[in-house]
C-alpha positions, 0 to 999 in steps of 0.5 A: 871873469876876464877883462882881457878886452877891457878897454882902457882909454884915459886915467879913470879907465886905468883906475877901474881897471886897477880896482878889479883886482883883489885889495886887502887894504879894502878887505882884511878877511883873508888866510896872510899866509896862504893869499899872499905868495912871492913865487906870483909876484916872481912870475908877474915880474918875468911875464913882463920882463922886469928885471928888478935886479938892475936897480940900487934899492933900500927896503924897508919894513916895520910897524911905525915910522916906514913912511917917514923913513923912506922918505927921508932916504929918498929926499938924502939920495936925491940931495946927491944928485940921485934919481931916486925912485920912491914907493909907499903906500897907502897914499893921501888924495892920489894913488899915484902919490904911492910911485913918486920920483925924487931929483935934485933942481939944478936952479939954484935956490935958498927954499928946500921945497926948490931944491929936491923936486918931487914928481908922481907917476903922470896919469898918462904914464898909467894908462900907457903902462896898464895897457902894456902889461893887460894881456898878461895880467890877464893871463896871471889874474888867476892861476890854480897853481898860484891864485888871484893877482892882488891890486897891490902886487899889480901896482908894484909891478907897475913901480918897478916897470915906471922906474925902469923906464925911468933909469932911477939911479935908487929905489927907496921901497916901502913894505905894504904888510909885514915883510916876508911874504910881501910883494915888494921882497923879490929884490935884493936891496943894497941896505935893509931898514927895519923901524919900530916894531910893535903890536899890529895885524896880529891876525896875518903876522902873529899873537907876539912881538917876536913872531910879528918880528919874524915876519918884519926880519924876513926882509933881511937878505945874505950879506947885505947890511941891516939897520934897525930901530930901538927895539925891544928885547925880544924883537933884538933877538929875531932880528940879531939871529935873522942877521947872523943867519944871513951873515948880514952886519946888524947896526942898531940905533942907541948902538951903532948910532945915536942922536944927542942933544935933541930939541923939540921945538914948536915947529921943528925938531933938531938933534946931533947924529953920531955914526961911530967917527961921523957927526951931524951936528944941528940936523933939522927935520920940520916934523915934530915928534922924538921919534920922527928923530930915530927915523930920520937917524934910521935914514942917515945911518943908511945912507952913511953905509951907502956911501962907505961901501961906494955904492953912492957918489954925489956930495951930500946934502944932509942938512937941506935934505932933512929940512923942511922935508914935508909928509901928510898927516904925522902930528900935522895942524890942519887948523889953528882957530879951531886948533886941528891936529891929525895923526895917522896913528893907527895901532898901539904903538903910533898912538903911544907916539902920539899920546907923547907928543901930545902931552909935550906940545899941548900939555894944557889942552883938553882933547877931543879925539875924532877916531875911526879905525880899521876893523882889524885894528886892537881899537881898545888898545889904542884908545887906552893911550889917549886921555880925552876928554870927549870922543867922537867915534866915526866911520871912513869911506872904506869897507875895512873901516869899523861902524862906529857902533861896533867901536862904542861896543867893542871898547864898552864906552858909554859917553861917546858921540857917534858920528855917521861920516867924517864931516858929521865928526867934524861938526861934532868937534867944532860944537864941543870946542872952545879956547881950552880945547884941542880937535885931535883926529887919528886912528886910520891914514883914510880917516886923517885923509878924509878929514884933511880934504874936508878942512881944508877943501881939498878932493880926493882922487 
């Protein structure tokens, strides 16, 4: 069907329009390797004269931890007086949340949140920009030769036509699945990140921490530095022979750089930063968790080698740009009375993280865990790292979401409470609560988005 004529006049036109095109965030049922093809998003870009290559980038890919990461690239670059463009995805209670541009505020101000200024994309600036590019997106919706436009692919070229008009001085891009054959790797970025890597989507990027590694390190590109995570045995190999292979340095955390003296605090976590001769001493993120320590440490390390390399000017500002950087739903307190918690754990590995932080911070507390996943999520898996004392299975508004009865039969768990929506969990939970207890909600960024809205009133967009 062609929605050449489709008129688009303000905002809600602009997002229906949006939604015409095939999301695999809303369907999981596709053949990864065959659906998704860079030679389609190459071709967009030149139908719609973006040249990707005339802006400094960071890319980033990874299991857990790619959002947290990007965005402490982002608020670091912005502290030195950068212009720097930011894309992630999904997003909370807006999808312009996933095109953000990050700037310093030149008022003066002792309050971080005044300091680095954070603005989206305006609504009136996508509907201008869909406008522009709608006749030919309709010309490339759907080719024999390289198949069906993705929402994705489409919102990406919109992010890269917005930051060009924008003239950022840096983009900070996040991957949306895997790395190699992902819409965001048509550019050649001045440092590629690869966070934890672990278990997930083993249906699209293989059955085995090396194969899913394979696809994560396809990201990495000739003769442009990498930083990784700590990562395991096999995953170090891939990565190791993906980097020599490019001729690309490899700087690893727990190798290259390290972070001592670390203290998690009951509202912020703080910790030394060490890059051979360079020390950060008594750095402060707000979000707590020891891993939201190796993300930040990620960033740091790579805008350390920015700034060896020449490629970044401007004093920078770690410090202030690490404090009180504030990111939804990771181990955030949506509510005190009753205690709330929200994670956007949604594999194996995040609800490992997860189950530390909540044995550290809340030893004494019997969880009650609100969970709901995607129906291409390893749900046993994940369930098996928490210890609850009761759980409420439910469902989010999205067709990727399990039933919550096909996740009390998938996980053959008897005792459970079934909820038919968020709001009826929430209840649940609240019924179930007392003094002792902890209301823990996790297993999807739609499911801890939902809940947030309705705890603390908020609409989703």
């Amino acid at each position: 069907m062609s929605y050449k004529n489709y008129s688009i006049k303000n905002f809600n036109d602009a997002k229906n329009y949006l939604d015409t095109f095939v999301n695999y965030e809303k369907n999981t049922r596709y053949p990864y390797g065959k659906t998704l093809k860079l030679k389609r998003v190459e071709s967009l870009l030149k139908s719609l004269d973006i040249d990707c290559t005339k802006f400094k980038s960071i890319h980033i890919a990874g299991t857990k931890g790619k959002g947290s990461t990007a965005c402490f690239c982002a608020s670091l670059l912005a502290s030195a007086g950068c212009k720097t463009g930011l894309y992630t995805s999904p997003h909370f209670f807006d999808f312009r949340e996933r095109i953000q541009i990050l700037t310093e505020n030149r008022k003066q101000s002792t309050e971080y949140r005044k300091k680095i200024k954070s603005s989206l994309i305006s609504k009136n600036d996508v509907v201008r920009l869909i406008r522009e590019m709608q006749s030919q997106l309709e010309k490339l919706r759907y080719t024999k030769e390289l198949g069906a436009l993705s929402f994705f692919e489409v919102y990406t070229a919109l992010a890269f036509k917005y930051f060009l008009e924008k003239k950022v001085d840096f983009v900070v891009l996040e991957t949306g699945l895997g790395g190699r054959l992902d819409a965001t790797n048509v550019v050649s970025p001045l440092v590629s990140i690869i966070t934890h890597i672990g278990y997930d989507h083993m249906d699209k990027l293989g059955d085995t921490l090396a194969e899913i590694a394979q696809e994560k390190a396809g990201i990495i590109k000739k003769n442009i530095d990498v930083v990784s995570a700590r990562q395991a045995p096999s995953i170090r190999r891939v990565i190791s022979v993906a980097a020599r292979k490019m001729k690309s340095r490899l700087f690893s955390f727990g190798r290259a750089f390290q972070s001592t003296n670390e203290y998690l605090g009951s509202q912020d976590t703080s910790f030394d930063f060490h890059f051979g001769k360079k020390n950060l001493k008594g750095s402060k993120i707000l979000l707590r968790g020891k891993y939201q320590i190796e993300n930040a440490s990620l960033a740091i390390a790579s805008i350390f080698l920015l700034k060896e390399k020449g490629q970044l000017s401007g004093n920078l500002n770690f410090k202030d740009a690490l404090r009180n950087l504030f990111l939804e739903g990771r181990f955030e307190v949506l509510k005190n009375k009753p205690l709330i918690v929200s994670d956007i754990a949604h594999n194996e590995p995040s609800f490992c993280a997860l189950s530390e932080n909540l044995k550290f911070y809340y030893p004494a507390k019997e969880i009650i865990l609100i969970f709901a996943a995607s129906n291409d999520k390893d749900v046993k898996k994940m369930l098996k790292k928490i210890k609850y004392k009761h759980l409420i299975l439910t469902r989010f508004n999205n067709p990727r979401s399990f039933a919550p009865e096909d996740l009390k039969n998938i996980c053959n768990i008897k005792d459970a409470y079934l909820a038919e929506n968020v709001k009826k969990a929430l209840e649940i939970g609240k019924q179930l609560y007392n003094n002792g207890s902890i209301i823990v909600i996790s297993g999807s960024l739609f499911l801890v988005s939902e809940a947030k809205a309705l705890v603390q009133k908020r609409r989703i967009k």
